[in-house]
N, C-alpha and C positions, 0 to 999 in steps of 0.2 A: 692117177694119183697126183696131186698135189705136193708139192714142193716146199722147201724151207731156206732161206738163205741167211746166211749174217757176214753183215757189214759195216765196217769201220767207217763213223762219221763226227767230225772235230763236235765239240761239246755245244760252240754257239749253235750251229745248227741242228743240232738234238735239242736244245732248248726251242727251240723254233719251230719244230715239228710235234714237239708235246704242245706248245701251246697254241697250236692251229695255225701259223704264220705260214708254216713251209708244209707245202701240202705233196709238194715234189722233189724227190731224192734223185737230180740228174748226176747220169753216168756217161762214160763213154761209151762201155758196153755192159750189156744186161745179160741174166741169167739165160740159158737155151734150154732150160727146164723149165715146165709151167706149174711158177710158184706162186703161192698164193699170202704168206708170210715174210715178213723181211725180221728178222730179228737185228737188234739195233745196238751194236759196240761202240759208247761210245768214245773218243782217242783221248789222250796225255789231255789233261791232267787225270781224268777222270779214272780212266782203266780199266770199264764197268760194262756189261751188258746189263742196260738199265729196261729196256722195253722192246716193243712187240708193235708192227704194225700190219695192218691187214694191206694187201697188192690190191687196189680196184682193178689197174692194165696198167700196161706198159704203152705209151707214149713215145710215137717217135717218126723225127722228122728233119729235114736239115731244121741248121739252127736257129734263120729268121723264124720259120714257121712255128717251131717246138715253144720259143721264148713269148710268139705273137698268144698260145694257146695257155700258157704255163706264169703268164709275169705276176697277173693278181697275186698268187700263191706262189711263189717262187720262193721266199723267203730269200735271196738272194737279187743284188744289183743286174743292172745287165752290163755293166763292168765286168764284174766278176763272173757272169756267165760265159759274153766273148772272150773270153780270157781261157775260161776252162775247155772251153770248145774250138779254137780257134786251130785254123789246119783241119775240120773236121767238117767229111759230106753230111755225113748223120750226126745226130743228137741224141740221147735215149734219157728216160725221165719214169721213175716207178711213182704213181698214181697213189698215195698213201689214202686207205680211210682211215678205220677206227685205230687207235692206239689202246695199248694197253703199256703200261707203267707198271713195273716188278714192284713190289712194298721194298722187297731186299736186294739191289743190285749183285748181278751173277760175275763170279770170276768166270773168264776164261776158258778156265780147267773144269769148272763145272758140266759145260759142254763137252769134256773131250780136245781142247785146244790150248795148244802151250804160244802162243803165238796169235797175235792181233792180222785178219786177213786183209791184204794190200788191196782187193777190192772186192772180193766176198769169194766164200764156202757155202757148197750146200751143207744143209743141217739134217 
């Protein structure tokens, strides 16, 4: 059985991933359940789980490598990658395809959560 996660991600880059820019949601560390959902919180200002994206894989590699395979679609500099990664052997990156966009952004508490996840819940 497939899995469900949700994840706090700052608003420019949920804009970026609705609009096909950022195709990869890198982390430090990834789910140890095999999920297939990422559900998408996204942070201040917003306060919203606003959408839904399908898992293609998970992705992972040190970080010359993961950036060399991930930059096209990165939605992100490689400033701001080494930065996020930096002191780190591995890299980890969830593979976004199809998005799905809510009509009516979800509180929180809709799910069950009183509290935005520092880097994700299973759902």
């Amino acid at each position: 059985m497939k899995n469900k996660i949700l994840i706090s991600i700052h608003p420019d880059f949920v804009d970026k991933i609705i609009s096909g820019e950022k195709k990869y949601e890198f982390r430090t560390k990834v789910a140890k359940k095999d999920i297939d959902k990422i559900i998408i919180y996204s942070t201040h200002p917003t306060k919203k789980i606003i959408a839904e994206a399908k898992v293609k894989r998970i992705v992972y590699s040190n970080p010359d490598e993961l950036w060399q395979e991930t930059k096209d679609f990165a939605g992100i500099n490689k400033e701001y990658f080494d930065k996020y990664f930096k002191n780190r052997s591995v890299a980890y990156a969830y593979e976004l395809g199809d998005i799905f966009v809510y009509d009516s952004p979800k509180e929180l508490n809709d799910l069950g959560f009183t509290y935005a996840p520092q880097s994700f819940v299973y759902i």
